[in-house]
MARZA-905845 format. One record per residue (C-alpha): x, y, z; residue in three letters. Coordinates in steps of 0.001 Angstrom, whole numbers. Example, Ala and Ser with C-alpha at 12.3 -4.5 7.8 and 13.67 -1.06 7.14 Angstrom:
REM MARZA-905845
REC         X         Y         Z     r
REC     12300     -4500      7800   ALA
REC     13670     -1060      7140   SER
This chain:
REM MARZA-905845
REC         X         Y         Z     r
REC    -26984     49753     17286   UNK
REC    -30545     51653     15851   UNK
REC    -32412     48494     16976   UNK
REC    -31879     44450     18420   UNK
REC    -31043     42061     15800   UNK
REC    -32739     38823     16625   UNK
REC    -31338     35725     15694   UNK
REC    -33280     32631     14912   UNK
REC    -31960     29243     15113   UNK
REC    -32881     25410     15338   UNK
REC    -32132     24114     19171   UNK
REC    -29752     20943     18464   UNK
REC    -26297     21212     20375   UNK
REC    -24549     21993     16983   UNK
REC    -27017     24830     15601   UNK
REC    -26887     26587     19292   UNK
REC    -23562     26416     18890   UNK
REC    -23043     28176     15145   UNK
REC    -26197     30764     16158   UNK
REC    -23876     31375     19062   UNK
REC    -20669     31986     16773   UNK
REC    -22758     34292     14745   UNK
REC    -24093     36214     17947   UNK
REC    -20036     37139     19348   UNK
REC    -19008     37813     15807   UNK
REC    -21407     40561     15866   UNK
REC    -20950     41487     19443   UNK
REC    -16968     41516     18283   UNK
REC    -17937     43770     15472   UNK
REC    -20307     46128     17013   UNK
REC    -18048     46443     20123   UNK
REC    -20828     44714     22505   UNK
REC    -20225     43279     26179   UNK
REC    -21649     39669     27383   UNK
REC    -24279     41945     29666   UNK
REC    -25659     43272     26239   UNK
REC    -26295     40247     24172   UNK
REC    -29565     38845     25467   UNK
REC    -30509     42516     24734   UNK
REC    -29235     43613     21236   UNK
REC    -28070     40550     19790   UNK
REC    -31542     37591     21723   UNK
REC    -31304     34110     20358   UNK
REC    -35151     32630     19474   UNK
REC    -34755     28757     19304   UNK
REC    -37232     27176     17069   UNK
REC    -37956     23210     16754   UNK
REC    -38570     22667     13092   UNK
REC    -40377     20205     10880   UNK
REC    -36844     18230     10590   UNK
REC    -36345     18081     14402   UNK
REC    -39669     16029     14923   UNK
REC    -38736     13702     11947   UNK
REC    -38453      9982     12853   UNK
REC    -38066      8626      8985   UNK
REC    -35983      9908      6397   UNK
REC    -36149     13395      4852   UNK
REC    -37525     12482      1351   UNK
REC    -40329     10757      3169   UNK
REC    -41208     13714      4588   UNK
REC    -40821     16605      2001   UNK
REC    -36702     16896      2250   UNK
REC    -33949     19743      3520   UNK
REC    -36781     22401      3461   UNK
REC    -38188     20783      6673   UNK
REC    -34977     22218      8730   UNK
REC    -35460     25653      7670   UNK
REC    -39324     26389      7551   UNK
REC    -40235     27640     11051   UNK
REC    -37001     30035     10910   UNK
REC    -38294     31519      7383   UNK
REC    -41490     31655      8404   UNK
REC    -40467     33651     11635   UNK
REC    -38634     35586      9681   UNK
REC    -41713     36914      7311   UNK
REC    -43604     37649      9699   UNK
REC    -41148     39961     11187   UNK
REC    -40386     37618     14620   UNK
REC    -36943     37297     14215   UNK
REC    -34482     39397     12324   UNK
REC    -31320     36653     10492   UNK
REC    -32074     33094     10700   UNK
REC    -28890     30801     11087   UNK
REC    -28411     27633      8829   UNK
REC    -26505     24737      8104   UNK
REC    -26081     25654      4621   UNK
REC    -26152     22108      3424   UNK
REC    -29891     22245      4766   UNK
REC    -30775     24858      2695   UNK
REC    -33127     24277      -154   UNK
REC    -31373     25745     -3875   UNK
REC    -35442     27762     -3815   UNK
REC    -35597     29898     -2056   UNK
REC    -39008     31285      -548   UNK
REC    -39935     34822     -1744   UNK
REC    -38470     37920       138   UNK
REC    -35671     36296      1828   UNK
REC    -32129     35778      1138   UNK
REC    -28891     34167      2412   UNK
REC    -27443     37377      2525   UNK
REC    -24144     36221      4186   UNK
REC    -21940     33104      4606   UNK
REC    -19579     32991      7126   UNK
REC    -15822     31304      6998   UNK
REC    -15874     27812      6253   UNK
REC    -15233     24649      8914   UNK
REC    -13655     22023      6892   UNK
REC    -15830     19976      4465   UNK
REC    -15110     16757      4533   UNK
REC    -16877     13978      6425   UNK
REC    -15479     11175      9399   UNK
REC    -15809      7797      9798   UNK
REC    -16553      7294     13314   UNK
REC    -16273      3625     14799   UNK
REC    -15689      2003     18254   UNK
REC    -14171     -1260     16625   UNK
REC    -12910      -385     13196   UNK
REC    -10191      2523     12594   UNK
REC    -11075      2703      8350   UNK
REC    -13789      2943      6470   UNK
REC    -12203       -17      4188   UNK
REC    -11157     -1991      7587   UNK
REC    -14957     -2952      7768   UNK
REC    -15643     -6549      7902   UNK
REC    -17799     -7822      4618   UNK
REC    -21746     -7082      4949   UNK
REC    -20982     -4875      7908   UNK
REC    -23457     -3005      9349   UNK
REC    -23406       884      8697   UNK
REC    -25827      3080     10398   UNK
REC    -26974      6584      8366   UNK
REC    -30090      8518      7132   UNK
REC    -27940     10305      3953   UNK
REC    -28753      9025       631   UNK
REC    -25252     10500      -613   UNK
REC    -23068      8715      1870   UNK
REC    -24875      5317      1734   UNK
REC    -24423      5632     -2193   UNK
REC    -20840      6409     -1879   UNK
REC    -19979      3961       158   UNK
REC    -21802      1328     -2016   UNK
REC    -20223      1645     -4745   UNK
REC    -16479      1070     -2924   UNK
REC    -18434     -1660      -970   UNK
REC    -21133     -3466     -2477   UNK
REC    -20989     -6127       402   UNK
REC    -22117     -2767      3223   UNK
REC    -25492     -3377      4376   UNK
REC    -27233      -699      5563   UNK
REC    -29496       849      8612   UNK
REC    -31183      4251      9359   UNK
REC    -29539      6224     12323   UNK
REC    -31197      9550     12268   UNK
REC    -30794     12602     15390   UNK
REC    -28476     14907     16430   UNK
REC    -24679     14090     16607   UNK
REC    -24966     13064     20164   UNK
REC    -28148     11157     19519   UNK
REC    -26049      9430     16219   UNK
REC    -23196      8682     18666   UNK
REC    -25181      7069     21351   UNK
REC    -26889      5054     19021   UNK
REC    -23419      3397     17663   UNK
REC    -22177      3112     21145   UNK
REC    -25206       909     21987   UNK
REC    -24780     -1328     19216   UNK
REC    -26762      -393     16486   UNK
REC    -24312      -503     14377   UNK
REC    -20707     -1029     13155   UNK
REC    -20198      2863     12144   UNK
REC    -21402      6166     10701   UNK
REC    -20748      9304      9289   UNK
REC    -20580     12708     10554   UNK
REC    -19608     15763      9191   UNK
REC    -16312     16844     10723   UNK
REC    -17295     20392     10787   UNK
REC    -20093     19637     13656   UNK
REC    -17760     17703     14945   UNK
REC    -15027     20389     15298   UNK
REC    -17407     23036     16337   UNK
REC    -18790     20764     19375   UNK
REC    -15112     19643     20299   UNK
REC    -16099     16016     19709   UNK
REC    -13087     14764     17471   UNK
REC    -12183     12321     19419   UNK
REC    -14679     10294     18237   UNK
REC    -13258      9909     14775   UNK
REC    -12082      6986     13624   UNK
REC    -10984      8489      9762   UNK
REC    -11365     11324      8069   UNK
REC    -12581     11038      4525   UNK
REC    -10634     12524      1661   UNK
REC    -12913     14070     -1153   UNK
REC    -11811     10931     -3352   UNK
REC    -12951      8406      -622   UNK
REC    -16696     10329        94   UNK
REC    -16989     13592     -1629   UNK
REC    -18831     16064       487   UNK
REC    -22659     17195       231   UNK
REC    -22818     20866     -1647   UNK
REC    -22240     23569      1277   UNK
REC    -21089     21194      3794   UNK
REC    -19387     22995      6544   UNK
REC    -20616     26348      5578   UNK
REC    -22821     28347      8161   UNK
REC    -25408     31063      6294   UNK
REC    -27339     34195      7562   UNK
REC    -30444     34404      5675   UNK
REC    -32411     37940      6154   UNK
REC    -35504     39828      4866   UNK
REC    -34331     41324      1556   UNK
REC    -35665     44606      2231   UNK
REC    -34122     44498      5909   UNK
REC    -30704     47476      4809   UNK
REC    -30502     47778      8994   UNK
REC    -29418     44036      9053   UNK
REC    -28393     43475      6170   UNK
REC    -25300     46293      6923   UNK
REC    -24771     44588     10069   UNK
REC    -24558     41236      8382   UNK
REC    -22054     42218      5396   UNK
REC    -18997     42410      7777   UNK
REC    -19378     38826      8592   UNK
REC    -19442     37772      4598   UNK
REC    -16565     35636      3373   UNK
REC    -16329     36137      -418   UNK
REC    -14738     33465     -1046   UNK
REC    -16800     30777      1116   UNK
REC    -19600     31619      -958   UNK
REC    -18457     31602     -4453   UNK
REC    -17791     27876     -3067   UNK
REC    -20834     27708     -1651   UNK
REC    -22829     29249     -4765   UNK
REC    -20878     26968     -6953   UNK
REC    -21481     23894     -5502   UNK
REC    -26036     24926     -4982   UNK
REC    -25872     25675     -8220   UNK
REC    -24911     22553     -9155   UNK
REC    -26824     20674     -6668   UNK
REC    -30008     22773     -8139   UNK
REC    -29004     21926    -12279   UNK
REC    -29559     18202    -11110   UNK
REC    -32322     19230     -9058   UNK
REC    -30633     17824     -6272   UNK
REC    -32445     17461     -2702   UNK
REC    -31953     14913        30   UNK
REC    -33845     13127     -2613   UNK
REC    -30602     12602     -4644   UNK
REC    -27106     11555     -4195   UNK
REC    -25047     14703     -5127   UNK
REC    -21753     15537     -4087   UNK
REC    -20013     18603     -4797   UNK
REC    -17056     20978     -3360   UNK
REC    -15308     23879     -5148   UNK
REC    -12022     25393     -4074   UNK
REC    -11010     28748     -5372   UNK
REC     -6983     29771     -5148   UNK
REC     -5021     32500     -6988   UNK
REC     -8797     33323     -8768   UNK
REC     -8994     29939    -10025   UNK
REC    -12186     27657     -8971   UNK
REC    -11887     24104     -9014   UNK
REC    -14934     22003     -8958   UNK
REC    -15335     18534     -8458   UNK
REC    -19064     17214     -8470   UNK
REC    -20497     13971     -8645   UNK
REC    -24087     12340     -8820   UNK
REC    -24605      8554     -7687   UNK
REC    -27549      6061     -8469   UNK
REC    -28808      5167     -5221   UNK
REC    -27817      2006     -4833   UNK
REC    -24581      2964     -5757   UNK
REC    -23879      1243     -9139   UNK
REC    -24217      4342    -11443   UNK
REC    -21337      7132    -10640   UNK
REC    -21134     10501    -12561   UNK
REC    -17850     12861    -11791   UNK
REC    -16943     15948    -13080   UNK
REC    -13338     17410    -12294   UNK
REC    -13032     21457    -13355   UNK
REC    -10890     24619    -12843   UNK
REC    -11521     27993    -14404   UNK
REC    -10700     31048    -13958   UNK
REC    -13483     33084    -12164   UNK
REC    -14030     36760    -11855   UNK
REC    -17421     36986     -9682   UNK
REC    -20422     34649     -8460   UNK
REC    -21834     34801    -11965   UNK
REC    -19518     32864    -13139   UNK
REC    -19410     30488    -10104   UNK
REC    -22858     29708    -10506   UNK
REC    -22500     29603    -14568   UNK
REC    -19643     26757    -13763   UNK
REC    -21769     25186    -11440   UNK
REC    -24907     24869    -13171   UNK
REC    -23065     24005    -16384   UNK
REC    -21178     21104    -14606   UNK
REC    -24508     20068    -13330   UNK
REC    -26390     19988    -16977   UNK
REC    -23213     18005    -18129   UNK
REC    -24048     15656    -15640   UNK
REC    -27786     15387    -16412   UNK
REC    -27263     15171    -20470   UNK
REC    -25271     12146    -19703   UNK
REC    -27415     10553    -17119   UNK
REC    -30218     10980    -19937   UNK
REC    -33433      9004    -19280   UNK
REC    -32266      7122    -16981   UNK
REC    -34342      6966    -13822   UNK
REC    -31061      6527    -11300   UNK
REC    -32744      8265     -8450   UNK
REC    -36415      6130     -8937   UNK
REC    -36667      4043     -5641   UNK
């Protein structure tokens, strides 16, 4: 290699853990030994805005709060790729950076995790359901009006140690993090996309670079799954028509097979009530077109929601 590549990541368990996948795919690619990571391939860990949090994200200025530190390291030229959760990433994206790569996808969907109850639809009437998402706490409202509700924010482990000391009767976790830690034996059910359809870019880990970085951007490419993110680009794209944020209950996931996409997105009221589903295939040729589907689904969405304030608290 000309020069180190320094990677930039947030310090919970799970985002040590995908900056870490990152680091040996490049040491795999580039031919490296463990004795020359710490010197070609460093790992900066940052605590963010969102790691300090103790409310909600819309409280607080929403997903951009995980990702500001690492993008502003990255401007200044103190790390070189800055790993995300792509779901955290805001659809804006600050000037002279990119997500210049997305890696292969964990799967999408989320997990019910419980000590007493083994289904989602098992729980007792006006159970107690601990999260901080506004898309899964709409979701499940609207199959279960009776669900009360209570914040449980942190880190997986923080999440799980919280339900074990009786906060409450269950959660949600993406089964991704959950796979990647080696924690699923925590899950009680895993959620089918027509029980809780998954948050836009869920499982999907993204390299975001300088855009006038060609050094790391060639060292990047290799790790690029084309497919991943023509999903991935599909589903921000329609996220961003509804002007989606953590602000918003928006669901989204598109699948691509045989060069067809198929995109199913949906946008809730938040208390549930209101629910607004789009199911799509088309045949795609590039990532204009994934975003054109995207966006379009997204406006379809919108023009039918009209002036309705849904997402007004």
């Amino acid at each position: 290699m000309q020069r180190p590549i320094r990677i930039g990541t947030r310090g919970s368990p799970l985002a040590l853990r995908q900056a870490r996948l990152v680091q040996s795919r490049l040491a795999e690619y580039f031919g490296m030994d463990e004795n020359e990571l710490e010197i070609y391939l460093p790992i900066h860990v940052f605590r963010t805005s969102g790691d300090r949090l103790k409310g909600t994200l819309p409280d607080f200025g929403g997903k951009g709060l995980f990702t500001r530190e690492l993008e502003e390291a990255l401007v200044f030229g103190r790390i070189d790729i800055a790993v995300h959760s792509m779901k955290d990433v805001p659809t804006i994206r600050q000037n002279g950076l990119a997500i210049s790569t997305v890696l292969e996808r964990e799967d999408p969907r989320d997990a019910f995790i419980s000590d007493r109850f083994r289904t989602v639809m098992s729980l007792p009437q006006e159970a107690v359901v601990g999260t901080a998402s506004l898309r899964r706490r709409a979701q499940l409202a609207h199959r279960r009006p009776d669900i009360r509700f209570t914040l449980l924010r942190g880190n997986i482990g923080t999440r799980l140690t919280k339900l074990q000391a009786g906060m409450c009767d269950g959660t949600f976790l993406a089964l991704a993090g959950l796979k990647r830690l080696n924690k699923e034996d925590v899950i009680s059910e895993v959620l089918g996309a027509d029980v809780m359809l998954n948050a836009p870019a869920q499982g999907a880990i993204g390299i975001e670079i300088r855009k006038n970085d060609e050094f790391t951007q060639s060292a990047v490419d290799p790790l690029n799954h084309p497919e991943v993110t023509q999903a991935v680009v599909t589903e921000r794209a329609f996220l961003q028509a509804l002007d989606g944020s953590c602000r918003t209950p928006v669901a989204a996931l598109a699948e691509i097979s045989d060069n067809t996409l198929h995109f199913r997105g949906e946008a809730l009221s938040r208390d549930g009530q209101l629910r607004f589903h789009r199911d799509v295939s088309t045949t795609v040729c590039g990532i204009k077109d994934c975003i054109a589907l995207g966006r379009e689904t997204g406006l379809d969405i919108r023009a039918e929601i009209g002036d309705r304030n849904i997402w007004d608290e």
